[in-house]
C-alpha positions, 0 to 999 in steps of 0.5 A, a space after each residue: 707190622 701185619 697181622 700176620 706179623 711180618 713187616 709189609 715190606 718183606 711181603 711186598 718184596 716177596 709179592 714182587 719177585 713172584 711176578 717176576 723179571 722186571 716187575 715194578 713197584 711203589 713202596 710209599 711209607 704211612 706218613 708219605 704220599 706221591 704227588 703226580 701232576 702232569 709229567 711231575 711228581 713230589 714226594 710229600 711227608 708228615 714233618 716229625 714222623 718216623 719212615 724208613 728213608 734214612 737221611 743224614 743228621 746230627 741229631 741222633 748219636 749214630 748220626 742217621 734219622 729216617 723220615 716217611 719217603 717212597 721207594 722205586 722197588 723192581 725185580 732184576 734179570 736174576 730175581 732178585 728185588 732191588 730199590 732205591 730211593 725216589 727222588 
């Protein structure tokens, strides 16, 4: 949450569908890092930290934990924000 109370994502999205059609952003959680070398790159995380990547698991009643990961956000031909997950 911001000072101005809102999650930074949603501000991020909002920020991406001003720009515009095709825009293209990284959305890396507090706790994650992007690590580029050449033409490669890794995803790198602090183990045990809260995220917003959700990954399977047993360990929680509802059977989902969410770790610090990276998201792929751009905004499509009708302006609307998509994401997923970066590898």
């Amino acid at each position: 949450i911001q000072s101005n109370g809102s999650p930074r994502m949603d501000d991020f999205d909002r920020m991406l569908e001003q720009f515009g059609q095709y825009e293209l952003g990284l959305g890396i959680d507090h706790n994650a890092a992007l690590e580029v070398n050449g033409d490669e790159f890794r995803v790198v995380s602090i183990p045990g930290e809260p995220g917003s990547v959700p990954v399977s698991s047993n360990q929680e009643e509802n059977g989902t934990t969410f770790v610090p990961g990276v998201w792929l956000k751009y905004v499509d031909e009708k302006g609307d924000v998509q994401k997923r997950v970066c590898p």
